[in-house]
N, C-alpha and C positions, 0 to 999 in steps of 0.2 A: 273679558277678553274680546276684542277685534276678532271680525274674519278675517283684519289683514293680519293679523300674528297668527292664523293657520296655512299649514302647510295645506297644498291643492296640488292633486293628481293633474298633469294638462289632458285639456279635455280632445286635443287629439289625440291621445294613446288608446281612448276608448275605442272607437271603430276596431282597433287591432287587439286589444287585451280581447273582446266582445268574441273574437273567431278563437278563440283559443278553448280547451276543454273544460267543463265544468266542472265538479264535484260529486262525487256519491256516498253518502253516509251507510256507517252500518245497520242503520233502522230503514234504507233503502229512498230516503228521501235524495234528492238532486237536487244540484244548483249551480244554475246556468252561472257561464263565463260574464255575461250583460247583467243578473243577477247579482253576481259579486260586485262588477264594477260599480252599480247603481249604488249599491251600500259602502263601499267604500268612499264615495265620492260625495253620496246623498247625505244618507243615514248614520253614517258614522261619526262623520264631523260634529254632528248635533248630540249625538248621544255620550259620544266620549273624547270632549275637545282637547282635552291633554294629553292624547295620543299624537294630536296632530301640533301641537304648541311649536311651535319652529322659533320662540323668542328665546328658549334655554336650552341648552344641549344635554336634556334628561334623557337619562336610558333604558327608558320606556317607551321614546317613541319612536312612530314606525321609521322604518329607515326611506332616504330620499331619494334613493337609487331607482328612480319610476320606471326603466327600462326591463330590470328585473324583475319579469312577470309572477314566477312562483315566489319571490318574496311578497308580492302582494297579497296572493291566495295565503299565505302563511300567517298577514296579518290579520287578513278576513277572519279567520281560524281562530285567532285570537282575541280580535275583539269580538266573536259572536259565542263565546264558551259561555258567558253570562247564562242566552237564552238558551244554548244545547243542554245545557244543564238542569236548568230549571227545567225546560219539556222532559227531559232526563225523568230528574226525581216524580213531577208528574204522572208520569206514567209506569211507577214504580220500579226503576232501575234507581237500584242503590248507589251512591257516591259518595266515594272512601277516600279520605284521608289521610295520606300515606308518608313515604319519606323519600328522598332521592335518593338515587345509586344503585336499588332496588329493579332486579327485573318484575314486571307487572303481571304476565301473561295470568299467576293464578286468580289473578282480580276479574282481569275481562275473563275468562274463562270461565269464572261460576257467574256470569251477568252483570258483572258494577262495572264503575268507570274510577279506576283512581286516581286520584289529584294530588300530586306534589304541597307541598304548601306554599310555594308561591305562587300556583295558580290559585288556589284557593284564594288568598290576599287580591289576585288582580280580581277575581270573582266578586269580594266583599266590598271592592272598591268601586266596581261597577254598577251593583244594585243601586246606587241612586247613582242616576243619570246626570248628565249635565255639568260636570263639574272641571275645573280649569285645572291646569297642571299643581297652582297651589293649593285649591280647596281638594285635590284627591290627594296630594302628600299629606296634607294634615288630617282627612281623615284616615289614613291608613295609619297614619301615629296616633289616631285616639283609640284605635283598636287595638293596637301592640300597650298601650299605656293600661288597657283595660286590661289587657291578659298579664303583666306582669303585678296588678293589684292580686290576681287572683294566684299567683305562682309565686315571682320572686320577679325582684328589679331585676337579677343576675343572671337568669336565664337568657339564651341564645334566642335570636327576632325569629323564630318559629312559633314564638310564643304567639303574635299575632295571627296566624291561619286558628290556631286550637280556640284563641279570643273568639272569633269571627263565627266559629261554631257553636260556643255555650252561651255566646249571646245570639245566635238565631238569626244572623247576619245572614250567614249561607245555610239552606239546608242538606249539609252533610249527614249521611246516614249511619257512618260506618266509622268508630276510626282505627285503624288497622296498619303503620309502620312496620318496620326491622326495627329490632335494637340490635347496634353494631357499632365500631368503634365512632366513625363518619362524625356522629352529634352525641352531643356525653350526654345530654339532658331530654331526649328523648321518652328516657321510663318516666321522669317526675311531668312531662307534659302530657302523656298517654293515661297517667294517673291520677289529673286534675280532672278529666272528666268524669271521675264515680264523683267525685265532688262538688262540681261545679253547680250552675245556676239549671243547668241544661243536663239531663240525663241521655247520652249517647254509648251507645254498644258500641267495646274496644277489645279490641286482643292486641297484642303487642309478640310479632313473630321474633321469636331468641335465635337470633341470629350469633351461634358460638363465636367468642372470638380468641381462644384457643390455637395460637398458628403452629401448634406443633402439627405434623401429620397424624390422618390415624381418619378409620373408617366409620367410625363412632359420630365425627359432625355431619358425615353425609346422612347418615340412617336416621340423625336426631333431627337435621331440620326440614329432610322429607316429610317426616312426621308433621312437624309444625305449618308445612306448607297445606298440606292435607287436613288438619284443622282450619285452614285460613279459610280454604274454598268450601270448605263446609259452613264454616260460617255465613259469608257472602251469600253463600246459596240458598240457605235457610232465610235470607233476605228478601233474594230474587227472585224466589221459587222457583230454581233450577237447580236441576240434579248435575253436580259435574262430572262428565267420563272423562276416562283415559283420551279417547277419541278426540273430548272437543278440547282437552289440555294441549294436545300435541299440536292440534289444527291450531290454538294459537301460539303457540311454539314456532310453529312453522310461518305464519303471519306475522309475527315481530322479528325473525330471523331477516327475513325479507326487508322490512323495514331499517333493521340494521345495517344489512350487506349494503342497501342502497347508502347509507349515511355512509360507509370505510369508500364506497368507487366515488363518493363526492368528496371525500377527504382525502383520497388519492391523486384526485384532479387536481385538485383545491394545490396541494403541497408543491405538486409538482411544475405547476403554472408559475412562466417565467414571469409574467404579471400577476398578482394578487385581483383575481376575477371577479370578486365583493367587496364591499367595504368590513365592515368588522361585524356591524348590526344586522348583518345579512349573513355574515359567516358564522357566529355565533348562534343563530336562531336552526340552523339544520342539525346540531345532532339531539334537541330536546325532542323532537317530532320523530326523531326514532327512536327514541328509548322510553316516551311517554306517549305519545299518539293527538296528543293536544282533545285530550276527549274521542278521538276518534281515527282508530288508526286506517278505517277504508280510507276517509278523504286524505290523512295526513301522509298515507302511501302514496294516494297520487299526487300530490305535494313534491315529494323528493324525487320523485320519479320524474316531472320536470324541470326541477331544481338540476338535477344530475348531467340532462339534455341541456341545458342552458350552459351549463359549467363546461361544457366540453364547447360550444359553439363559441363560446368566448374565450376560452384560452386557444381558440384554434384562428382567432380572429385579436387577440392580443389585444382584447378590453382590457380596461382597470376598472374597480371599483369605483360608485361616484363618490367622492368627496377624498379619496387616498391622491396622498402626494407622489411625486416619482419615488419610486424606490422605496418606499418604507421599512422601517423595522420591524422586524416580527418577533409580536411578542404571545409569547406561552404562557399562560394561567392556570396557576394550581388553587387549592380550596374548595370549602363548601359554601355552598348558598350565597357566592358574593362575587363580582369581579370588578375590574374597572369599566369605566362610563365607555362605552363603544365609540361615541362621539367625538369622547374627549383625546380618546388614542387616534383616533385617525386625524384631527384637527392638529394633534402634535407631531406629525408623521409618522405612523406608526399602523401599523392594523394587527390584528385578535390573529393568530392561526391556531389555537387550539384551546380546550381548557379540560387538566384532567378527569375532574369529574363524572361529567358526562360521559368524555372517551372512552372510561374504563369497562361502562358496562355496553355502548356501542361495539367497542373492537372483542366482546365474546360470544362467540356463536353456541348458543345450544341445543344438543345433538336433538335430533327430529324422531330416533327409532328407540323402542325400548321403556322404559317406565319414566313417564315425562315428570311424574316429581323428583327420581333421581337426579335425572337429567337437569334439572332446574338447579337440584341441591346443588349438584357439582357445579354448573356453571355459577350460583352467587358465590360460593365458597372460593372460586380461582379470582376473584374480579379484580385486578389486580389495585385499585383503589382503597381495596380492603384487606391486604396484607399485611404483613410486619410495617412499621417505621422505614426502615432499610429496603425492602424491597419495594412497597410503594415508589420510593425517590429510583429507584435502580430502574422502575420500569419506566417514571418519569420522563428519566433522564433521556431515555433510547427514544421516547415518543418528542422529546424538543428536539432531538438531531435530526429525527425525519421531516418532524415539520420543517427543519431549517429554520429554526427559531433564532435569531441574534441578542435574544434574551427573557431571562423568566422570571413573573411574579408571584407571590405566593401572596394572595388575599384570605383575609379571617375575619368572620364577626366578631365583635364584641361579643362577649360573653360566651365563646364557643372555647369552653374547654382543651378539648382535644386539639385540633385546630392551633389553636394557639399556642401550645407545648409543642408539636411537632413542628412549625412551619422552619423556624432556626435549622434544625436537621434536616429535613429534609430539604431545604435550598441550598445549604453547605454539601452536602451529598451530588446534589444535579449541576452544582459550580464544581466540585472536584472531577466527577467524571465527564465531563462534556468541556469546561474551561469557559463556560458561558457565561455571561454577567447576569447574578440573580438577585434579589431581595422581596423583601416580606412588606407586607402594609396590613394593620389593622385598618377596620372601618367602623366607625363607630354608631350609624344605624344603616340599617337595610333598606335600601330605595327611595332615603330621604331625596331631595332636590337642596337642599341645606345643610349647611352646618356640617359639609365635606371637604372643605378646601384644604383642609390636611393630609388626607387622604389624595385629590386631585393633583395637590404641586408634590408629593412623592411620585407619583405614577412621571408626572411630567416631568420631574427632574430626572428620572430613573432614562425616559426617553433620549431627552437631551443627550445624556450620556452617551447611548446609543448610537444619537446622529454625529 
């Protein structure tokens, strides 16, 4: 690859990003605002040039909106979890393994940092350096090919994070999910590691999925939560109190509340004030901390400032057409190409997912494993069939959605038996135009065009 097929930050925006605030991580380390820009502009391109690939509209990379200064910092964030991590496990803070939709708090709270599994994946892909937008897709499919030698072809592309650690790709210490409706295949992946090539320490938290009422799931998975941090802890060599539970209780709340007032702005802005790859990237960094919720709070916190300055000054996103359609995305682990929607007129305003565990606040006073229980137990993501779609549905009307897609991996069970109901569900009560798309692998740059001309046909409609 050419430097001229890389994207370039203009080298005037530096004097002005340079005055802006730095960074403070939870290990207390800083990092200047000139510091970022230097790596992003320097070090970055060299290190991981298919972030910046501007020849194909992959949805990995950074987005081009260079005006939006905290989306920058968000990518910094992103492409430097490689090294936080490593320094991480280093200096013996345990990194766990986990699953989305999950609040985290009891992970950082006994001392680990837990990683989703597609961080994990962006993590294994970055260990070796240097590589072009092709040579990182196809190592990410020799990883996912490894892990379903050791599993099943048929399992859900989660299989590659668990790959990525029994072969020693990343050093994960821990691995520690929910099982809950979300990924059917969960237990048989959490269970390949007594197995595997690689001996790693797993608990697997039983997340009831019982939706009748009744006091018995709270009191069971407080328990299980209470094992978790015990566990972790017996890692990190930290004892967890109630104290330092609730302190991060109250730290991801924070983090939260900032994601719902930027998603308030966001909705209510008579211009769409992001493109899509910048709207999409704010509520992971509140519900996951990108490794690190000190810096990734002050992340949002000018993300938030920014969002109000330009809906008050009636920016648009760079690269959204006038007036776009808005679309709502349901599913797990997968959406449409960010690029690809706004290039067809169109931009992301929401994806349920994430939102479900953003929009629940949990309570701050009182016994914080309860507290926890109750709040993953409400999440509405993880309720019945029916109710899922029902809360769906109210969450596309706010966004002012003009339509919704429901995206599925291959190979995701669950997922794929629901998505028919519940898109039929969020079309009956809203009257909005919905449908469903499989995908048939996770983060390829290939062999999507089936998936891509649904999404664009779906648009067309729209417009």
């Amino acid at each position: 690859m050419s430097s001229g097929d890389l994207f370039r930050y203009p080298d005037e925006l530096g004097p002005a990003f340079s005055e802006t605030n730095g960074l403070e991580f939870s290990n207390g380390r800083q990092v200047s605002a000139a510091e970022i820009w230097k790596f992003m502009t320097k070090e970055a391109p060299v290190r991981f040039p298919y972030a910046f690939d501007k020849s194909v509209h992959f949805a990995g990379r950074i987005s081009s909106d260079v005006n939006f200064l905290s989306g920058i910092k968000r990518s910094f964030l992103s492409l430097t979890l490689r090294d936080r991590m490593l320094d991480a496990h280093k200096n013996g803070v345990p990194v766990v393994l986990v699953q989305g939709g999950q609040t985290v708090e009891p992970y950082y709270a006994a001392g680990g940092i837990p990683l989703r599994p597609g961080f994990v994946m962006n993590w294994a892909r970055t260990m070796k350096e240097g590589l072009n937008l092709r040579e990182s897709d196809l190592r990410g499919m020799s990883i996912l090919e490894e892990g379903r030698k050791g599993v099943t072809i048929e399992a859900c592309n989660q299989i590659a994070a668990h790959s990525a650690v029994q072969d020693n790709i990343v050093p994960v210490d821990f691995v520690a999910p929910y099982l809950c409706l979300r990924c059917s295949d969960m237990a048989y992946l959490v269970e390949s590691h007594r197995h595997g090539k690689r001996t790693v320490p797993t608990y697997l938290v039983d997340h009831p999925i019982d939706h009748n009422p009744g006091e018995w799931k709270k009191e069971y998975l407080k328990k299980e939560l209470e094992t978790l941090t015990g566990k972790i802890g017996e890692l990190s060599n930290k004892e967890v109190t109630d104290e330092a539970l609730r302190a991060e209780i109250k730290r991801e709340n924070k983090a939260r509340e900032l994601v719902r007032d930027c998603y308030e702005i966001w909705w209510n802005a008579k211009v769409p004030p992001t493109n899509s790859v910048d709207h999409s990237g704010i509520v992971p960094f509140g519900v996951d901390g990108c490794g690190d919720y000190s810096a990734s709070t002050r992340v949002l916190e000018e993300t938030r400032e920014e969002l109000k300055e330009r809906v008050k000054h009636g920016v648009k996103g760079a690269g959204l057409k006038d007036d776009p359609s808005r679309l709502y995305i349901c599913g797990s682990c997968v959406g449409p190409n960010p690029f690809l929607v706004d290039k067809a007129g169109a931009v992301v305003v929401g994806k349920d997912d994430f939102w479900s565990e953003a929009s629940t606040i949990v309570k701050e006073t009182g016994d914080p494993y309860e507290n926890l229980a109750e709040a993953i137990l409400s999440f509405p993501y993880e309720r019945s069939t029916e109710g899922r779609a029902e809360w769906t549905a109210e969450q596309a009307q706010k966004s002012r959605a003009d339509g919704v897609i429901f995206m599925f991996n291959w190979g995701c069970n669950f997922q794929t038996s629901v998505a028919r109901m519940i898109s039929d569900i969020i079309k009956d009560r809203t009257g909005l135009p919905t449908t469903y798309v499989e995908v048939g692998e996770l983060g390829r740059m290939e062999a999507l065009e089936q998936s891509h001309n649904r999404v664009e046909a779906f648009i067309e409609m729209l417009n």
